[in-house]
C-alpha positions as CSV (number, residue, x, y, z in Angstrom):
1,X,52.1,153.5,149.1
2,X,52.7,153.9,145.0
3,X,52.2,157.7,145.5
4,X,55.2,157.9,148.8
5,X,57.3,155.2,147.5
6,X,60.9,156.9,148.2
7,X,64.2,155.6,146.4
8,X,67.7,155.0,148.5
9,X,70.1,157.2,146.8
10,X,72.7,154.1,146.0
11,X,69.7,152.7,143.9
12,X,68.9,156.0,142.0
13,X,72.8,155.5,141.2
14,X,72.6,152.1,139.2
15,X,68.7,152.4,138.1
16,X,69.2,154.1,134.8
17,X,71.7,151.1,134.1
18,X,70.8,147.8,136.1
19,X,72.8,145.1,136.3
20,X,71.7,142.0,135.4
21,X,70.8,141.3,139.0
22,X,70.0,143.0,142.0
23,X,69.2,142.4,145.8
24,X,67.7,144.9,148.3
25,X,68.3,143.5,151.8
26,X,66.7,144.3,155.1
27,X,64.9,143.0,157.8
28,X,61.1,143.0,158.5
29,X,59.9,146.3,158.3
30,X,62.9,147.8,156.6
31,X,61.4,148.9,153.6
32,X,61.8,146.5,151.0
33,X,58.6,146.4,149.2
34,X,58.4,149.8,149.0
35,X,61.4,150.3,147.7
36,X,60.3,147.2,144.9
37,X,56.9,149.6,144.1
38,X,59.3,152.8,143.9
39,X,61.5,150.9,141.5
40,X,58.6,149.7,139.7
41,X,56.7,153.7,139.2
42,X,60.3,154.7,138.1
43,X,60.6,152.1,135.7
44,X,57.8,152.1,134.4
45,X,57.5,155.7,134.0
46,X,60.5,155.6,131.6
47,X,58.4,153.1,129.7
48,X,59.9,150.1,130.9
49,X,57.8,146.2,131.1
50,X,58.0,145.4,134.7
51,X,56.2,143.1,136.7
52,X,56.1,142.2,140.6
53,X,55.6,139.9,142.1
54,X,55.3,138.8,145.4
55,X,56.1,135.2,147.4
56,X,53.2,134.5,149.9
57,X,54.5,132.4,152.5
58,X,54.8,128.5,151.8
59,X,55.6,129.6,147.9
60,X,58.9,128.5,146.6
61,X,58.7,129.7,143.0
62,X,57.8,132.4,140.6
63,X,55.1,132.4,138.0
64,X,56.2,135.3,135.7
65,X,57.1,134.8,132.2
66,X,60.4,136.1,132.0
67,X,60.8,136.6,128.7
68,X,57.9,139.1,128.6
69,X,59.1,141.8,130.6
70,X,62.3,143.6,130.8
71,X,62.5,144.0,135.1
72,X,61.1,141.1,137.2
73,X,61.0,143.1,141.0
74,X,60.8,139.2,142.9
75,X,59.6,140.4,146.7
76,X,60.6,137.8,149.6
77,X,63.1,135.9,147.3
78,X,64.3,133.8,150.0
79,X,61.3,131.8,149.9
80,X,62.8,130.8,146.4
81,X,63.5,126.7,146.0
82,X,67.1,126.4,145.0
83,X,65.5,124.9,141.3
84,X,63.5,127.9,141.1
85,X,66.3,130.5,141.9
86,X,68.6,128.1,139.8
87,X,66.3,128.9,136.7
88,X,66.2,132.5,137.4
89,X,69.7,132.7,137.8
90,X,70.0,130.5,134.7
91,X,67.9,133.5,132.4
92,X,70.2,136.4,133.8
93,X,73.2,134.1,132.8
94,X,72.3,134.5,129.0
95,X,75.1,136.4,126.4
96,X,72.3,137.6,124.6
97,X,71.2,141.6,125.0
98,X,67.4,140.6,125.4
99,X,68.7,139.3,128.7
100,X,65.8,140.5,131.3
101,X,66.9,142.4,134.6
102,X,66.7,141.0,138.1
103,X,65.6,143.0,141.3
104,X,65.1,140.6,144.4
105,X,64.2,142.1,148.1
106,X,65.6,139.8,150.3
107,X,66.2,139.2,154.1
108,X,68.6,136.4,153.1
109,X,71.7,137.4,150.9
110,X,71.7,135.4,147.6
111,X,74.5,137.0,146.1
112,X,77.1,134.1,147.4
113,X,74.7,131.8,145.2
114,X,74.4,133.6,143.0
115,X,78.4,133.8,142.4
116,X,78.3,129.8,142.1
117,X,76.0,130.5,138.8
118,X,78.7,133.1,137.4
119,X,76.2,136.1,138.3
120,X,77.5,138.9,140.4
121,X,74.8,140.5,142.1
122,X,74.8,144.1,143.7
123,X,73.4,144.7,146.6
124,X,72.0,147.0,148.2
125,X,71.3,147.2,152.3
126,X,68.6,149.0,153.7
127,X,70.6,149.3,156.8
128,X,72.7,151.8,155.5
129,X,70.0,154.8,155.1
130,X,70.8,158.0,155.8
131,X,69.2,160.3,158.2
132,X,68.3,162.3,155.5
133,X,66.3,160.0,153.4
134,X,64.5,158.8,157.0
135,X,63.7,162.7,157.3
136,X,62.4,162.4,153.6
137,X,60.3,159.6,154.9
138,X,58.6,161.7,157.4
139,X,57.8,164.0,155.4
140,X,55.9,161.8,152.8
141,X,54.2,159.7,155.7
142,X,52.6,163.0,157.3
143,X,51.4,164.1,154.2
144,X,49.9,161.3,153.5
145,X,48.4,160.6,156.6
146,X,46.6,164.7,156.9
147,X,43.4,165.1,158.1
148,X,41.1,167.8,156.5
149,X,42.2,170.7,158.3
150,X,45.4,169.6,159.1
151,X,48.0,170.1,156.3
152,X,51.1,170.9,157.1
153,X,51.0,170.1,160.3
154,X,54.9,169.1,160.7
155,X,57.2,167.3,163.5
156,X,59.5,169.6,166.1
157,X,62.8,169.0,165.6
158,X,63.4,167.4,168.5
159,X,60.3,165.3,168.0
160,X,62.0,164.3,164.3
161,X,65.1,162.9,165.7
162,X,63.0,160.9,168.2
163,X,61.6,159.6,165.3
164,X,64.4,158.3,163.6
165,X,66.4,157.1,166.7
166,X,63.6,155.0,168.0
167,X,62.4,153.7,165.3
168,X,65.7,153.3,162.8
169,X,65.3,151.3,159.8
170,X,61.9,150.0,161.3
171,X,60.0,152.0,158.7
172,X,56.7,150.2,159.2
173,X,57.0,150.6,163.0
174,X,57.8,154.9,161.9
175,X,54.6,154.4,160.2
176,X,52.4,153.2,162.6
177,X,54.1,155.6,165.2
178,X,53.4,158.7,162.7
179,X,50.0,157.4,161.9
180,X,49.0,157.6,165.9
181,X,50.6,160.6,166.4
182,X,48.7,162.8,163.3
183,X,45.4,161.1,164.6
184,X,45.8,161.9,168.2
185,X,47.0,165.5,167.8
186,X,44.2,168.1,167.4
187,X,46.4,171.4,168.4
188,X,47.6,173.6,166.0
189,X,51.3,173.7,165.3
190,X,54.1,171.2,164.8
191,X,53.5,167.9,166.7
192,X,56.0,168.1,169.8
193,X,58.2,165.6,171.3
194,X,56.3,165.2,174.2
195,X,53.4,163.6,172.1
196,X,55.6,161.3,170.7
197,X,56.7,160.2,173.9
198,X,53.4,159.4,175.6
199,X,52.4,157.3,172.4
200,X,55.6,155.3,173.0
201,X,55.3,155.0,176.4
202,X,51.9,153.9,175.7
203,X,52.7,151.1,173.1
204,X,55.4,149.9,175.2
């Protein structure tokens, strides 16, 4: 996904000065980790030392060195221990300029903790995408889901806003819905609704 990784417009906003800290929240599905992988590319495009790093479940704490990189991107920081967030927390509270920057994804907000450590953290809600940046999504996800033979093959645009109001913020579940639908159409043209619908119907 390094290639498709899209960035919500409030984000593109704040990335070419981060704040100290902060949290992208959402639930399951909502996009998180890509949005981590985006912020990574973007990053370190600009030439930027990054690292991310992810929290398998039954992990409480991190193992980067923070005072090696510049952006720790911390994915599923709720899994933190309250020592281990204490000493993250602890390294953004520095005076000092080398201070490093703090992304967490998140489906638990931190920021109230956060505040107890004298850190204000912004946030940012995947809830709050706009149809636009959903259609965005589509576009990358068909694109990178073409067949040999069957580029630019598109969505109606009734079939579009199917899409988006079934699936919502649910990008994984748009995912898996796009990925059925490019391999299970073989007619020329834009996929239609109807398609769409017997897939659903089908997974239901």
């Amino acid at each position: 996904w390094y290639d498709v990784a899209r960035l919500p417009e409030p984000l593109l906003e704040i990335l070419h000065q981060l704040p100290p800290l902060t949290q992208i929240l959402g639930h399951k599905g909502s996009g998180k980790t890509s949005t981590l992988i985006a912020i990574e590319r973007q990053l370190s495009s600009h030439g930027q030392q990054t690292r991310y790093e992810y929290l398998p479940p039954g992990s409480n704490r991190y193992r980067a060195r923070i005072q090696d990189i510049e952006v720790l991107l911390l994915d599923e920081a709720q899994r933190l221990s309250q020592g281990s967030l204490k000493k993250l927390l602890a390294q953004i509270g520095r005076s000092d300029a080398a201070q490093p920057r703090i992304i967490l994804a998140s489906h638990v907000n931190l920021a109230i903790i956060a505040r107890e450590y004298g850190v204000r953290a912004e946030t940012i809600d995947l809830k709050n995408h706009t149809d636009s940046f959903a259609e965005r999504l589509v576009e990358d996800r068909l694109r990178y889901f073409q067949l040999p033979g069957q580029q630019g093959v598109r969505l109606t645009p009734d079939a579009l806003s199917l899409v988006i109001t079934h699936c919502g913020t649910d990008f994984r579940r748009l995912e898996q819905l796009l990925y059925e639908a490019y391999q299970t159409w073989k007619q020329p043209g834009p996929i239609p609704v109807s398609h769409l619908k017997s897939i659903i119907e089908a997974q239901s």
